[in-house]
TIMI-316100 format. One record per residue: x, y, z of N, C-alpha, C in turn; residue in three letters. Coordinates in steps of 0.1 Angstrom, whole numbers, plus 5000, padded with zeros to 4 digits. Example, Ala and Ser with C-alpha at 12.3 -4.5 7.8 and 13.67 -1.06 7.14 Angstrom:
BEGIN
513249435078512349555078513249675078ALA
512849785071513749895071512950005079SER
This chain:
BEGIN
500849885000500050005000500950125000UNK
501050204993501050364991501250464998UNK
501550505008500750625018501750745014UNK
501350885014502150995017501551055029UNK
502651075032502451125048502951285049UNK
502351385048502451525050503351575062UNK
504251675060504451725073505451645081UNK
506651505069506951415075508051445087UNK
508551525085509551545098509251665110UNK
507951645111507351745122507551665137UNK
507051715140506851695158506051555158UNK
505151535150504151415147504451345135UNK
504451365125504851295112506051285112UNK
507451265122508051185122508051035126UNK
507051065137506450915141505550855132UNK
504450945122503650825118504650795106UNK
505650865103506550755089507250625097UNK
507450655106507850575112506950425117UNK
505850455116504850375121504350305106UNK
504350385097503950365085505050265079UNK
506250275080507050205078507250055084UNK
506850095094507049935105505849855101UNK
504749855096503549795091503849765075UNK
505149855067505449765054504749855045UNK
504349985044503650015035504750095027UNK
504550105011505250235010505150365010UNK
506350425015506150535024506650685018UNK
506250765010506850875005506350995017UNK
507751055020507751145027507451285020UNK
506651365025506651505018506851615028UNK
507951705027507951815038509051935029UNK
508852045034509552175033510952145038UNK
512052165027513352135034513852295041UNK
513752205051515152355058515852215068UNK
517252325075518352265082517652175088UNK
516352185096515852125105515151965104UNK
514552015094513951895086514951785077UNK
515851835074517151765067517751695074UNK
518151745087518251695096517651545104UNK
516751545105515751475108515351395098UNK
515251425082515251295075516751215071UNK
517751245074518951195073518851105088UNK
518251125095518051035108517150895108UNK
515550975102514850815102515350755090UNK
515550785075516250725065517350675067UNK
517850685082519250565081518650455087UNK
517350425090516350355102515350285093UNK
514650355088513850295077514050325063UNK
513350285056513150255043511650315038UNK
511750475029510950535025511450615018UNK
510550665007511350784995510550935003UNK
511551015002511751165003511551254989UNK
510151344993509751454983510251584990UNK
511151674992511151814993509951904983UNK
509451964993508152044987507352104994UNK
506552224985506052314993504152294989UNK
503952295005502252224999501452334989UNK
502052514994501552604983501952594971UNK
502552504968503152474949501752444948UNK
501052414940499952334935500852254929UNK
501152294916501852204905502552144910UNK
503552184921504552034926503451924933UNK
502351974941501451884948500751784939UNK
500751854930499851744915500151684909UNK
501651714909502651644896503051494907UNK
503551564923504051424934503051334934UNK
501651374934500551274939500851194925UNK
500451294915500351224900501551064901UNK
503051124909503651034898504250944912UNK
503550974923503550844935502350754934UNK
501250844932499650764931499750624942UNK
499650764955499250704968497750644966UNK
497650554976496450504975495750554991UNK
496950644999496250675009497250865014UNK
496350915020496951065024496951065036UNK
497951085044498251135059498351205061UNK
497751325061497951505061498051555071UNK
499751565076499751615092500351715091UNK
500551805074501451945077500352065081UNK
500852135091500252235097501352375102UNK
501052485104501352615108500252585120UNK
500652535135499552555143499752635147UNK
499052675160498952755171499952725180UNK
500952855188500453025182501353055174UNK
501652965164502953015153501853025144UNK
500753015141499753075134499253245139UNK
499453255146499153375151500153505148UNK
501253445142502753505141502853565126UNK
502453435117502653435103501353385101UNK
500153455099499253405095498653435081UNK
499253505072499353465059499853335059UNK
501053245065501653155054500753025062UNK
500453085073499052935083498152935073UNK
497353065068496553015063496652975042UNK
498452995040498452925026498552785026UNK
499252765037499752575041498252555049UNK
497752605057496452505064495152495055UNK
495252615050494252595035494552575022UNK
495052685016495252625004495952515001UNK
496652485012497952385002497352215006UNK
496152245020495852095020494052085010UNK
493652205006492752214997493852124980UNK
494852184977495452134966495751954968UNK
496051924983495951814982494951704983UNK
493651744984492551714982492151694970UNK
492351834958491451824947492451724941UNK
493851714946495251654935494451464937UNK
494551424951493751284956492151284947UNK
491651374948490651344938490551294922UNK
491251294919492051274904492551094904UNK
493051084918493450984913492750834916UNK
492450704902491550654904491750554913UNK
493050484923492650404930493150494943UNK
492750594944493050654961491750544973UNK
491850544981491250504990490750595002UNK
491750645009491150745018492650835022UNK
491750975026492451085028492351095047UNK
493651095052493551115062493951265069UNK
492951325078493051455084493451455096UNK
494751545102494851575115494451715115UNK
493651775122492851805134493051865148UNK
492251925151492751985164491751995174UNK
491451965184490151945195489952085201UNK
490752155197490752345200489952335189UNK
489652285179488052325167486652355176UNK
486752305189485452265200485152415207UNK
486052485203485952625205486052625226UNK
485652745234486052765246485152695252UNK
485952635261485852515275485852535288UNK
484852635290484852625309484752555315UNK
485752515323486052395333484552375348UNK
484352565347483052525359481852515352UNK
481552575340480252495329480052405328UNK
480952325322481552195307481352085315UNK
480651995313480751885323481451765309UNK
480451775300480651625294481751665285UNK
482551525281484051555276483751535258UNK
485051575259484651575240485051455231UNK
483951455222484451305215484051375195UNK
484651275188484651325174483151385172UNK
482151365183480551395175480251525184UNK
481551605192481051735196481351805186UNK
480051905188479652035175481152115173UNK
481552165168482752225164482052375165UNK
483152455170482752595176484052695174UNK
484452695162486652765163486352895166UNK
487252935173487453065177488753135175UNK
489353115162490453125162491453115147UNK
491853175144492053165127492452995123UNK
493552985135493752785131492652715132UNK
492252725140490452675146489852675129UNK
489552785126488652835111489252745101UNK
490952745100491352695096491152495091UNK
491052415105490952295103489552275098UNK
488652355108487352335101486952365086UNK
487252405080486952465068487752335060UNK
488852325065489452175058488152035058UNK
487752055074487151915077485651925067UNK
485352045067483952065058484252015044UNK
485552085037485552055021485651835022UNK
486451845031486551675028485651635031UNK
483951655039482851645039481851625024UNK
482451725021481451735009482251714995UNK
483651664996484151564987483751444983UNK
484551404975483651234969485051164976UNK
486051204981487051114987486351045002UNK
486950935001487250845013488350915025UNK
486950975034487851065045488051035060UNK
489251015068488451025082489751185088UNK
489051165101489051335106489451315120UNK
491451345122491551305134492051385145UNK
491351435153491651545158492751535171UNK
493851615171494751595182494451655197UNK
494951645207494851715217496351845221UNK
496551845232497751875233498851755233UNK
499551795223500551675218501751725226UNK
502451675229504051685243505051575235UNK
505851665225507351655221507851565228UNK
508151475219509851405226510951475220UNK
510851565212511851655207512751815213UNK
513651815217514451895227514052085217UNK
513652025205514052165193511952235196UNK
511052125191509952185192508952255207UNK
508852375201507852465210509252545212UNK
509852585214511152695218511052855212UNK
510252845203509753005199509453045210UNK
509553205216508953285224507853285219UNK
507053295210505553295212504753165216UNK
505753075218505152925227504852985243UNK
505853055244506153075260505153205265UNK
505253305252504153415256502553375254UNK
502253265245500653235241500353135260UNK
501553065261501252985271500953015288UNK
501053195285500553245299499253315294UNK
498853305283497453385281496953285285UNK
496553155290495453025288495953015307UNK
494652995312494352985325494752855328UNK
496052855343496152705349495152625349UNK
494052685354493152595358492252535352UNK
492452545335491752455324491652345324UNK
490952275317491152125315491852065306UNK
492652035306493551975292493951845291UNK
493551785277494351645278495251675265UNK
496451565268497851575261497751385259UNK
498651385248499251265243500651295238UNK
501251185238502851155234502651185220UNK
503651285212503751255197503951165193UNK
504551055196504850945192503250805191UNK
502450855201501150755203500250825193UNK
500450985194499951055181500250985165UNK
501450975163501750905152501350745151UNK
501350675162500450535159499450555152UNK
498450605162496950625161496450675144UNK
497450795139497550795125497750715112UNK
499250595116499250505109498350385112UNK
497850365122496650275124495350335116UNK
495350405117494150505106493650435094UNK
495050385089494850335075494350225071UNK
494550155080493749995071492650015084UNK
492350085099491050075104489650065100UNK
488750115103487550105100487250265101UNK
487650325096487450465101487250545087UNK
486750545076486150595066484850675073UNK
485050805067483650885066483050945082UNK
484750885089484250935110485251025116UNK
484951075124485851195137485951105146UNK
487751135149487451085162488551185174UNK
488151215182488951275194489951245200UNK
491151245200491951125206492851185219UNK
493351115224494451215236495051055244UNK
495551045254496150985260495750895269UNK
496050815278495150725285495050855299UNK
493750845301493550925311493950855326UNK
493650745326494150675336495550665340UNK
496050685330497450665330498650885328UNK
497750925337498351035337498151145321UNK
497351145316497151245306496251315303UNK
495451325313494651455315494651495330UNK
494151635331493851665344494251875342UNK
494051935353494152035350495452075347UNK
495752225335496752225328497852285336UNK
497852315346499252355358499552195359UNK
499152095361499551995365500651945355UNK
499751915342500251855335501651955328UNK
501252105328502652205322504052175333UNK
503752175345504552175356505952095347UNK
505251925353506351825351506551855336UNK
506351925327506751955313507752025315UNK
507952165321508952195327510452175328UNK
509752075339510752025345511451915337UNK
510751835329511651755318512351855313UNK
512151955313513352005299514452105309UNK
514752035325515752135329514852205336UNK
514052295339513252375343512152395353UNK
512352485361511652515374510352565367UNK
509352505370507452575366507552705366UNK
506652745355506452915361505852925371UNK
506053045379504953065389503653065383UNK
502253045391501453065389500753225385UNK
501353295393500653405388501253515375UNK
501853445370502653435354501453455345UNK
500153365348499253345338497753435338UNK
497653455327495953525327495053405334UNK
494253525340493253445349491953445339UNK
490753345336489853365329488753345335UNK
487753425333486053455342485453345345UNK
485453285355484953155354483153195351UNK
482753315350481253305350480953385339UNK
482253345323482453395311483053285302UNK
481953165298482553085286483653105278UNK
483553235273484153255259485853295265UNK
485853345281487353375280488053245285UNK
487653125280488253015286488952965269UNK
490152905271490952855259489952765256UNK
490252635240489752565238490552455237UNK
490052365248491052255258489452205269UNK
489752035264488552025278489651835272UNK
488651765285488651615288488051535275UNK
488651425269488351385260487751215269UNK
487051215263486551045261487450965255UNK
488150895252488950825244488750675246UNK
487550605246487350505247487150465233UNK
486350555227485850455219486850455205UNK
487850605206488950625196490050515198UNK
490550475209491350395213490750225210UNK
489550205211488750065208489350065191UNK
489150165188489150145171490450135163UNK
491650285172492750295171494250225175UNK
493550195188494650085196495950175192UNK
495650305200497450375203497550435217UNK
497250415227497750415236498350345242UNK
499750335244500750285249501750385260UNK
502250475260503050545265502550635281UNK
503050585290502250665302502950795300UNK
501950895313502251055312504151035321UNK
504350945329504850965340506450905327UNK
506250785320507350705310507550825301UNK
506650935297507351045286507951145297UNK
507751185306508351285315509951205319UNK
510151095323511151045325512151005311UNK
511551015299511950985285512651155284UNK
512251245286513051385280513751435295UNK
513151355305514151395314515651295311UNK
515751255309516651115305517451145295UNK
516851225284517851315269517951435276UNK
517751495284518451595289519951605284UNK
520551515289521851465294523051575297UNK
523651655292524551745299524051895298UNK
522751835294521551985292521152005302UNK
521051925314520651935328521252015334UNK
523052065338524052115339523952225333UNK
523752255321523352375316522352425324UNK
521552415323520152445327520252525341UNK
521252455349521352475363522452645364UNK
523152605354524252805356523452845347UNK
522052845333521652935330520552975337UNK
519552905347518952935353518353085357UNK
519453125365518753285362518353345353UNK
519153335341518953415330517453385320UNK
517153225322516053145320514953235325UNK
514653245338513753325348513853425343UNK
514553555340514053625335513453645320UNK
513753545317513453535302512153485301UNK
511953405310510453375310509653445318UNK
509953515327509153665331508653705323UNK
509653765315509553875304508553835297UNK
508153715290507853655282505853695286UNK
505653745303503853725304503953855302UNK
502253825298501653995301501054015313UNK
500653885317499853915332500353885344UNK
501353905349502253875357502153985374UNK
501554105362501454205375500354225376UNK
498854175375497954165378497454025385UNK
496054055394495453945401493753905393UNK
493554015384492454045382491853945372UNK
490853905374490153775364490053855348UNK
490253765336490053875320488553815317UNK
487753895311486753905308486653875296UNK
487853885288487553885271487453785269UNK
487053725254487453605245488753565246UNK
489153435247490553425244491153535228UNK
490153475220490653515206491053675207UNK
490253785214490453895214491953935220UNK
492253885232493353885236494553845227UNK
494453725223495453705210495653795200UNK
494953875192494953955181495654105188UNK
495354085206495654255212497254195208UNK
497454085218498954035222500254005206UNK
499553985197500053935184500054015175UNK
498954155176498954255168498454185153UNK
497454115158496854065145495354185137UNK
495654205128494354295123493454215114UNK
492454245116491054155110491854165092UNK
491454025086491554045074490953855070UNK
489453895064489053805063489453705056UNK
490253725045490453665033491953525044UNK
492053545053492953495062492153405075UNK
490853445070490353375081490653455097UNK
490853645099491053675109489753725111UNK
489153685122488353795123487653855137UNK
């Protein structure tokens, strides 16, 4: 079997080529070359066995011509500009999250033995989640509610593949937690990550169980369905997001921010709560079979690659602290925010309305 896997040397689609490869299928990688990504396919290609496309998903023509002359029989579309690096460069979020996975849609439509198109997704499509409202948790058949240009973003993808004649399924991530030392390190990781209140609900999964659950996708029973997916809850992967950010932290070298680092959000105001709640994963995991990795075995997995980064970590420390100071806006306030998450984003990011971008 065929598969192109989008976005192959990201944070996630390193794992599902890798997953894709260990089940025997063949495996063309497609991704944007820079240092980083070069990098990284010079790594799994001394491990596995798959052909490498350099390419840009806004080509049309290169996206038409690769499908044309691989004639995948399956799509794993995990390239994305997410959140808050969407919020940064949101012209090129919204050429790669729309146009360029629109081109790879109409390009799979063309071809006559495709099978199915697979979508990753984001459970931030569920729009804002108050933890003292919200009771029941989210599963692929909650109503979609984005508040947010990526949010606009996936949805508008998940609709066109709705109303396509392709064989689709629709898989939405949660907070996904790197085994990689390089991803999330932008300062707008560290500044978007004090606008969102500790006390949210959040579930997280391993990139790596993320990438199972994708390459299991393909030969499952999952044509024409959503599904929610996140981690074994039992097994340490949900709970409120101070908990789970803490020991994140501290895998990478690092003392927690303080708490009062972060915007506080109205608990008796829906809309200023992020979009992050508890997932059900029963019935994703019955079908998926990718939960493997406990919360407690990935915290001890990047504490473990630390390795002489630990030591570092310890004489840069101060300088760390103030850097991550610097980094909130709400730091010198106690006062609960009343706005939309999204409004606050556009104050903080200096985004101006422009529809054609999906800002609004």
């Amino acid at each position: 079997m065929r598969v192109i896997v989008t976005g192959a040397f990201g944070n996630v689609g390193k794992w599902v080529v890798k997953e894709t490869c260990l089940k025997g299928y063949e495996v063309l990688a497609y991704d944007l070359k820079t240092d980083v990504t070069e990098k990284k396919q010079k790594t799994l290609s001394s491990q596995y066995n798959f052909q490498t496309v350099w390419g840009d998903l806004t080509d049309r023509d290169h996206v038409s011509q690769t499908i044309q002359d691989f004639s995948p029989e399956y799509i794993i579309h995990v390239a994305a500009v997410i959140a808050p690096t969407a919020y940064v460069i949101p012209r090129i979020a919204f050429d790669v999250n729309v146009k360029g996975s629109r081109y790879l849609i109409q390009a799979a439509s063309q071809q006559e033995n495709f099978k199915k198109f697979i979508f990753v997704s984001s459970y931030s499509v569920h729009g804002p989640r108050n933890p003292n409202t919200t009771t029941e948790k989210l599963t692929g058949d909650t109503p979609v509610n984005p508040q947010d240009n990526y949010g606009w973003h996936k949805v508008a993808i998940e609709q066109d593949l709705e109303k396509s004649d392709l064989e689709w399924t629709i898989i939405r991530l949660p907070a996904v937690f790197s085994v990689d030392a390089d991803f999330g390190t932008g300062s707008e990781f560290l500044t978007f990550g004090f606008m969102l209140d500790p006390d949210r609900n959040e579930h997280a999964i391993d990139a790596r169980d993320a990438g199972l659950a994708l390459a299991n996708a393909v030969e499952a029973d999952t044509a024409g369905r959503k599904f929610d997916i996140g981690g074994d809850p039992e097994q340490g992967w949900s709970g409120k997001a101070k908990d789970l950010q803490g020991p994140l932290f501290r895998s990478k070298g690092l003392s927690p921010a303080p708490l009062h680092y972060y915007r506080r959000s109205d608990p008796e105001v829906d809309e200023s709560w992020y979009f992050e709640d508890f997932v059900d994963t029963a019935h994703s995991q019955e079908i998926l079979k990718y939960q493997r990795i406990t919360f407690q075995e990935h915290f001890q997995h990047n504490l473990d690659n630390l390795g002489f980064k630990k030591y570092l970590m310890k004489i840069l420390g101060p300088l760390i602290k103030r850097h991550i100071a610097g980094a909130s806006y709400f730091k010198d306030t106690d006062e609960v925010d009343s706005r939309p998450v999204w409004e606050v984003v556009k104050e903080i990011f200096d985004l101006q309305p422009n529809e054609d971008l999906m800002i609004y």
